[in-house]
C-alpha positions in Angstrom: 54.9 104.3 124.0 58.2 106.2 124.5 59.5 106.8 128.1 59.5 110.5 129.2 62.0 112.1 130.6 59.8 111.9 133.7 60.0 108.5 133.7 63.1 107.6 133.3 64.0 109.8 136.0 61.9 107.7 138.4 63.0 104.6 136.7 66.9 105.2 137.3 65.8 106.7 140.7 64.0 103.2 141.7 67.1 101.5 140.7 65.7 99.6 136.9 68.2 100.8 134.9 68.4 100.0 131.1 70.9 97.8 129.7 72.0 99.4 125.8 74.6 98.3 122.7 77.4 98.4 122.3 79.0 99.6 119.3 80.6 96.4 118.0 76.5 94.9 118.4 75.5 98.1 116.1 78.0 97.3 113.7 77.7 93.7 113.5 73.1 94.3 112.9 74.3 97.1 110.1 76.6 94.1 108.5 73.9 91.3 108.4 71.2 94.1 107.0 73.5 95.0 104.3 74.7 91.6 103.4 70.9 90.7 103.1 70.1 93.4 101.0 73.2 93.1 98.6 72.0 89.6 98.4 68.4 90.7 97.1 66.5 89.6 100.4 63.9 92.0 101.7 64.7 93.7 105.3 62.7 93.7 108.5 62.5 96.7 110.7 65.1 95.0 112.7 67.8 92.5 112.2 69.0 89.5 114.8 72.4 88.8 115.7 74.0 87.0 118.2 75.8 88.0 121.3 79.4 87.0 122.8 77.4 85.8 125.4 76.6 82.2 124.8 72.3 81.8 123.7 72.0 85.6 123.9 71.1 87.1 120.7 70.0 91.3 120.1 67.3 92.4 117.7 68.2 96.0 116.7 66.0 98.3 114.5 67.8 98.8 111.4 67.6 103.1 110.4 69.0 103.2 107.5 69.2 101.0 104.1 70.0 101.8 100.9 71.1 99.4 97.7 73.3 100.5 94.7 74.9 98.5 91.8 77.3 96.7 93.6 77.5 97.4 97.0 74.6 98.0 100.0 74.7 100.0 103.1 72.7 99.7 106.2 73.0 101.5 109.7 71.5 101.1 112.9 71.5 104.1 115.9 73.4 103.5 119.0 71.9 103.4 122.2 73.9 103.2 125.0 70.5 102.7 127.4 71.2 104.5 131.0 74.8 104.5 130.5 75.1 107.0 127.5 78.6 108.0 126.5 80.0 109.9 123.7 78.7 107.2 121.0 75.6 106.9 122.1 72.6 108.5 119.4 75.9 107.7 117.0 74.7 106.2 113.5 76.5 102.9 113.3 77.0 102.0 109.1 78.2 99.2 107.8 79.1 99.5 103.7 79.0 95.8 101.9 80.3 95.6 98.3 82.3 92.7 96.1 85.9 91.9 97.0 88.6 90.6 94.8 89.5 87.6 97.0 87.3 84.5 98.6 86.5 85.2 101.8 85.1 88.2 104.0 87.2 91.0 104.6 86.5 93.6 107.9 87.5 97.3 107.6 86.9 100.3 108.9 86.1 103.2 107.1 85.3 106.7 108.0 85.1 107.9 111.2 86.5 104.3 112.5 89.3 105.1 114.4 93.0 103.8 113.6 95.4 102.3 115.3 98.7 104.4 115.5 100.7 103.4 118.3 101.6 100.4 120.7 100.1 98.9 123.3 96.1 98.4 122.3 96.6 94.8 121.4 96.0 95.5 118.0 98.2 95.9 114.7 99.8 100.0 113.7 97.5 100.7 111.1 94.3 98.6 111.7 91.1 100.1 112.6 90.2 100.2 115.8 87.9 97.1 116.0 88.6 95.3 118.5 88.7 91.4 118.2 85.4 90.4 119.6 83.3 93.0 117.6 85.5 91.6 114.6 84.1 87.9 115.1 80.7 89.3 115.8 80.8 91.6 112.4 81.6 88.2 110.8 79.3 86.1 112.3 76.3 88.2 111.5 77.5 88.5 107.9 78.0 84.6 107.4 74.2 84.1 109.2 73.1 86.7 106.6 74.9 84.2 104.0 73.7 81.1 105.3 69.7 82.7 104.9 70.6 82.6 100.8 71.7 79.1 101.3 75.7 80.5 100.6 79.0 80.0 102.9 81.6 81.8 104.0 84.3 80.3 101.3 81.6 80.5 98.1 81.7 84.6 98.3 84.4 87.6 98.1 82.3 89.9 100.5 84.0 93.8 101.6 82.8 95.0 105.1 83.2 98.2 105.3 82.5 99.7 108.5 82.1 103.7 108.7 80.2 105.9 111.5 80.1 109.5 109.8 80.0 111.5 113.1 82.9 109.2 114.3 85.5 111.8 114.2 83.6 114.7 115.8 82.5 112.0 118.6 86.3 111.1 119.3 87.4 114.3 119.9 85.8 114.5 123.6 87.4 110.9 124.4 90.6 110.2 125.0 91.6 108.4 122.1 93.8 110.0 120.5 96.1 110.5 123.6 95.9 106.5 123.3 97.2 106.7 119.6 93.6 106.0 118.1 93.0 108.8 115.2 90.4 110.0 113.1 87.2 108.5 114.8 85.8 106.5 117.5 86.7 102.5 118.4 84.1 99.8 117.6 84.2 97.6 120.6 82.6 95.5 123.4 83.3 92.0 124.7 79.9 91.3 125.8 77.5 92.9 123.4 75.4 94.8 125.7 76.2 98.1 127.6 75.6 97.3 131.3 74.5 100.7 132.8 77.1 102.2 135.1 75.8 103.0 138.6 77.7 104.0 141.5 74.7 102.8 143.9 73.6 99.9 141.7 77.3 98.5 141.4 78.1 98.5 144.8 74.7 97.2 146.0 75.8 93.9 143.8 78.6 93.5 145.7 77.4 93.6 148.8 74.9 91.2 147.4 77.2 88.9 145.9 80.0 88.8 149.3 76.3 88.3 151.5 75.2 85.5 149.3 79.1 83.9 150.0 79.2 84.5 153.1 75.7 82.6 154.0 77.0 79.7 151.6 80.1 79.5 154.2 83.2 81.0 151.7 85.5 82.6 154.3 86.7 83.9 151.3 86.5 86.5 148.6 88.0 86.8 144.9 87.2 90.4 143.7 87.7 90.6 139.9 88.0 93.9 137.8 85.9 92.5 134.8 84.6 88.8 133.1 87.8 87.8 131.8 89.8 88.5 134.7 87.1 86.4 136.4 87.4 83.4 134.0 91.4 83.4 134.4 91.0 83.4 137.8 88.4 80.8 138.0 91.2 79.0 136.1 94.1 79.3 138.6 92.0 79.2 142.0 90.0 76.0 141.1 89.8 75.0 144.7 87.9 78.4 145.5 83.8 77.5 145.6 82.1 79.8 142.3 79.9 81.7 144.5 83.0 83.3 146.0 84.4 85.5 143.2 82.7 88.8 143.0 83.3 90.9 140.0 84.4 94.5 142.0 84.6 96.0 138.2 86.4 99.6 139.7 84.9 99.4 143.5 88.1 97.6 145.1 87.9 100.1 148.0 84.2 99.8 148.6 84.7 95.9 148.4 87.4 95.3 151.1 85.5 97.5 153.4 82.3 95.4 152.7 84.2 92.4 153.1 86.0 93.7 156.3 82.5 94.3 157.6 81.3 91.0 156.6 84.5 89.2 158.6 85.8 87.7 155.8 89.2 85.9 156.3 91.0 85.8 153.2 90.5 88.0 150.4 92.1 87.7 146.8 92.4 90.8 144.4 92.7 89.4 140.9 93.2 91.8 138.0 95.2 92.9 134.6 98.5 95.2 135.4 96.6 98.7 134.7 93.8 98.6 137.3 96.0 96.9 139.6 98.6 99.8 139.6 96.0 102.3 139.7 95.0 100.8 143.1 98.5 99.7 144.0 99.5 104.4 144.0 96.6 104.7 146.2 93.6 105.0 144.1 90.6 102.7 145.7 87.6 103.9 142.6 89.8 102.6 139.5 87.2 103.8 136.4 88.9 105.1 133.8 86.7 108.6 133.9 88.0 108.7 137.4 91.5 107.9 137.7 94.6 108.4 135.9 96.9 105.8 134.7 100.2 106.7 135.6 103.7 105.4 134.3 105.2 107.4 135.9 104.6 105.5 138.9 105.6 102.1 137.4 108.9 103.9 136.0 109.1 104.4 140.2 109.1 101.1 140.2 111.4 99.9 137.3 114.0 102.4 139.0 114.5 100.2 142.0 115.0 97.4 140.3 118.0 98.6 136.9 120.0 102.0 136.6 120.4 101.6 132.8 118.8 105.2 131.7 118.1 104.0 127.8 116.2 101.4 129.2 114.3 103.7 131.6 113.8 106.4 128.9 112.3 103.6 126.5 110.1 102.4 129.6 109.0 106.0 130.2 107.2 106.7 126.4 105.1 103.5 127.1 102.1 105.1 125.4 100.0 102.4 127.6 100.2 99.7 130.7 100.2 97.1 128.1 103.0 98.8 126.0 104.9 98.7 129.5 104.4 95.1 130.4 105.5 94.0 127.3 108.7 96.8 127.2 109.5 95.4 130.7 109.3 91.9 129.9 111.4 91.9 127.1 114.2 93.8 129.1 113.9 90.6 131.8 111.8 93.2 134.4 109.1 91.3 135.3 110.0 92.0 138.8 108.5 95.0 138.7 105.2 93.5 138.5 105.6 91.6 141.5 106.6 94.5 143.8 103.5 96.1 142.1 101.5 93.0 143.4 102.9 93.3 146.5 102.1 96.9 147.3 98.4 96.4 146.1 98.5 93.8 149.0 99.8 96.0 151.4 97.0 98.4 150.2 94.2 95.8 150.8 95.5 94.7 154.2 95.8 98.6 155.4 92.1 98.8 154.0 90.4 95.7 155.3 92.8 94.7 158.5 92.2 91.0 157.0 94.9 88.7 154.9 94.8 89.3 151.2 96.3 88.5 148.1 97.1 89.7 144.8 97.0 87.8 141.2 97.9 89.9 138.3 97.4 87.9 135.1 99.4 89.0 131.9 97.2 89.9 128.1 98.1 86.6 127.3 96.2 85.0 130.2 99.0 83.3 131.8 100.2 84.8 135.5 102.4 87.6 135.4 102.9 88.1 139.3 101.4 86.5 143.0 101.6 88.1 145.8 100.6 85.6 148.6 
């Protein structure tokens, strides 16, 4: 029976909130039902694929499916559960035809967004698909493959992924500012759309420094996300795993929690963009909320050369991760520990208690400690 809006009112209200997909999951159900049905195997309602997160697998109802001679499309309707966003009620299509080379290619088609510019980790002229959706896109087409007894090597498959309300959708995002034209990004690194909540967020952090705290850690580790947690997990091996606490955007909430709790030590551990969001003074780091702001890191860079090309290159960083890799190539990465140094500062003003600051470069090694 469908929820009312009633209902989910009350449900949100008591707290249950509903977890949704992402559009990278959406993409890579649309690619297995198309693959099938190019391959002449009948379709379910919905369509199993398997998450980034290891034994978790989605079943998504498949909306659309259609076969031609030659190619097959299927799509599946985003929902983004209790944490709807522009792409959420989006139609999510994935085109399969014959290629002219072994192999599976990934592309995106209309209203797929394209790379234009520097700094997203991703090639001038790709679509924006970002690499996770990518292997998940290809997984569920080779599990489609391996239900007809075929491999990955035997075929010359064309993905073609397309979302025909993509470039409406994209215009009230901030894509385009970010060099991403001409439709909406296909992303995810975990699969599933964890609901944002202001109350539910911060009650899992309190939950999670509590649970430390009675298990004896003097000792916190906030992390702004899962891979930040993993490199971090990496570098502070010594630190028991019930002390890291993923603070997602909540790093002023968190040290005043862990202030309250008497915590010693406390470890902020983080990529260069949320880090220097916090480090200029803002303590709610969501990217609806705050700004990122090179300006600030130009600040920064100022203190440290005079040479004006350099700082007028630095200044048209398009992104944080355009900057850090501008800066390192000009020998700055100096910068980035005076940035870790004033987001210390920050936490010690904040929580009255010791803290440090990790901030871990894209390529997962450590671009600056402030101890």
């Amino acid at each position: 029976m469908e929820e009312t809006a009633r209902e989910r009112a009350e449900r949100i209200k008591s707290g249950k909130l509903k977890e949704g997909w992402t559009t990278g999951t959406c993409a890579s159900a649309a690619s297995k039902a198309a693959t099938l049905l190019l391959l002449g195997k009948s379709l379910k309602d919905e369509v199993e694929v398997d998450l980034p997160i290891k034994g978790k697998v989605a079943r998504l109802r498949i909306f659309r499916s259609e076969k031609f001679t030659g190619e097959a499309i299927a799509s599946v309707i985003k929902d983004a559960g209790d944490d709807p966003d522009v792409t959420h009620g989006a139609e999510i299509c994935a085109r399969v035809y014959e290629g002219s080379q072994k192999g599976i290619l990934i592309k995106g088609g209309e209203g797929v967004g394209r790379v234009t510019k520097p700094g997203l980790g991703l090639e001038i002229g790709s679509p924006d698909i970002t690499p996770v959706p990518m292997r998940m896109i290809k997984r569920a087409v080779c599990s489609a493959l391996e239900l007809v007894g075929l491999k990955e090597g035997e075929v010359s498959l064309v993905v073609e992924i397309f979302v025909p309300e993509g470039a409406q959708r994209a215009k009230k995002t901030l894509l385009e500012r970010l060099g991403v034209v001409g439709g909406i990004g296909i992303l995810g690194t975990l699969g599933i759309v964890v609901p944002y909540s202001t109350g539910a967020w911060r009650a899992s952090i309190a939950r999670q420094i509590s649970v430390a705290v009675e298990e004896g850690s003097d000792t916190i580790v906030g992390t702004t996300g899962r891979q930040s947690e993993e490199l971090a997990k990496k570098y502070l091996h010594n630190i028991p795993e019930v002390a890291f606490v993923d603070l997602g955007d909540f790093i002023g909430f968190t040290l005043k929690y862990a202030k309250q709790k008497g915590l010693k030590r406390f470890i902020y551990a983080g990529f260069p963009a949320k880090i220097s969001k916090f480090a200029k003074g803002e303590d709610f780091t969501h990217a609806k909320k705050s700004n990122i702001d090179i300006d600030f890191l130009i600040g920064l860079v100022k203190d440290e050369v005079s040479n004006q090309e350099i700082i007028e290159i630095l200044s048209k960083a398009n992104t944080v991760r355009e900057f850090t890799e501008l800066a390192k190539s000009f020998g700055l990465v100096r910068v980035f520990s005076k940035l870790a140094e004033l987001a210390k500062k920050r936490c010690e003003e904040i929580a009255q208690i010791h803290s440090e600051v990790l901030i871990f470069d894209f390529d997962g090694s450590i671009l600056a400690y402030a101890k």
